[in-house]
Wavefront OBJ file of the C-alpha trace (Angstrom):
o trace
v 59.644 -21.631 86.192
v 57.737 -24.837 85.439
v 55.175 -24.674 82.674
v 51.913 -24.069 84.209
v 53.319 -20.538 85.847
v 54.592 -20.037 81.649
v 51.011 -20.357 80.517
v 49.763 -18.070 83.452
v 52.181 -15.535 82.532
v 50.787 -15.563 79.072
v 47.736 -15.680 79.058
v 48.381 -12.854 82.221
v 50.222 -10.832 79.128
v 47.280 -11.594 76.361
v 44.762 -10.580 79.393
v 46.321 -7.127 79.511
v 47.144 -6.600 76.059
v 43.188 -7.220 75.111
v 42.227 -4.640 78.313
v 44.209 -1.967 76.297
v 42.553 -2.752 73.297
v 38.755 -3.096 74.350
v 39.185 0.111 76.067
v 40.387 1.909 72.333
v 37.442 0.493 70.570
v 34.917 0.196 72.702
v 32.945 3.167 70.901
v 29.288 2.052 69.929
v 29.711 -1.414 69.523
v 28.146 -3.737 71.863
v 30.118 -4.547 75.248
v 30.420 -7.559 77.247
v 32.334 -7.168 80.422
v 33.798 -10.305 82.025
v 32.394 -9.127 85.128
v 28.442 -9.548 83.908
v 29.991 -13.142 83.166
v 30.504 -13.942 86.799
v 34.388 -13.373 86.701
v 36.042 -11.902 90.261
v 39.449 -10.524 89.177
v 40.657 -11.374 92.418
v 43.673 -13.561 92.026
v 42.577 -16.726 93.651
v 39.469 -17.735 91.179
v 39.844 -19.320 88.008
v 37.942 -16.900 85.673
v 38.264 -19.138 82.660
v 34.379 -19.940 81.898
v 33.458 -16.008 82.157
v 36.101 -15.269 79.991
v 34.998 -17.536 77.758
v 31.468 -16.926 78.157
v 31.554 -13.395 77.325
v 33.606 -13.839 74.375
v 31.099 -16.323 73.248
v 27.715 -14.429 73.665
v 30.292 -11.652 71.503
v 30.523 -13.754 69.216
v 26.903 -14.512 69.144
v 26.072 -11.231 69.063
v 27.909 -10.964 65.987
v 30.787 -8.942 67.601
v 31.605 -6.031 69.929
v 33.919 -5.629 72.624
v 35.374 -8.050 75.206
v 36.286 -5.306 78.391
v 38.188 -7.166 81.366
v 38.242 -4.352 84.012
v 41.193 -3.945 86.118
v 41.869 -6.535 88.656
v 43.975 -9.971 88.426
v 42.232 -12.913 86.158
v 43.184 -16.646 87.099
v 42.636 -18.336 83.373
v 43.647 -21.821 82.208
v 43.456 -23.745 79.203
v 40.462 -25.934 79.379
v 37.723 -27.959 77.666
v 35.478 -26.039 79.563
l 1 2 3 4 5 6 7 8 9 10 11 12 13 14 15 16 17 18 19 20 21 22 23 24 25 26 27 28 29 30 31 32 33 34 35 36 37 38 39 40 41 42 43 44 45 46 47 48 49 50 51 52 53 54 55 56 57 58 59 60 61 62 63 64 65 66 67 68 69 70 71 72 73 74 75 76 77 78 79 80
């Protein structure tokens, strides 16, 4: 496996691991879905920006949660 396809993979396992998590503690704190972001889940576009938009206007917001609804997120590190 070269090293692009190693990063996928992890940031494929991270992806899934925060899913997990934002669905636990969503609660009532504020939620910001990748998907209001502009990101498709679909496998074959890079989802990166939304991603990091939505964590961003979380931040912003002064936290919250970060859902990433089922489907398959293309992410890369970037200097977006």
């Amino acid at each position: 496996m070269n090293t692009n396809k190693n990063s996928m993979l992890v940031v494929m396992a991270l992806m899934t691991l925060l899913v997990g998590s934002a669905t636990l503690q969503a609660g009532d704190a504020q939620v910001f879905s990748v998907r209001d972001f502009g990101a498709q889940g679909d496998g074959e576009n890079l989802d990166t920006k939304a991603i990091q938009d939505a964590f961003d206007k979380c931040g912003k917001a002064g936290g919250g949660t970060v859902v990433i609804p089922k489907g398959t997120y293309l992410s890369a590190l970037s200097d977006l």
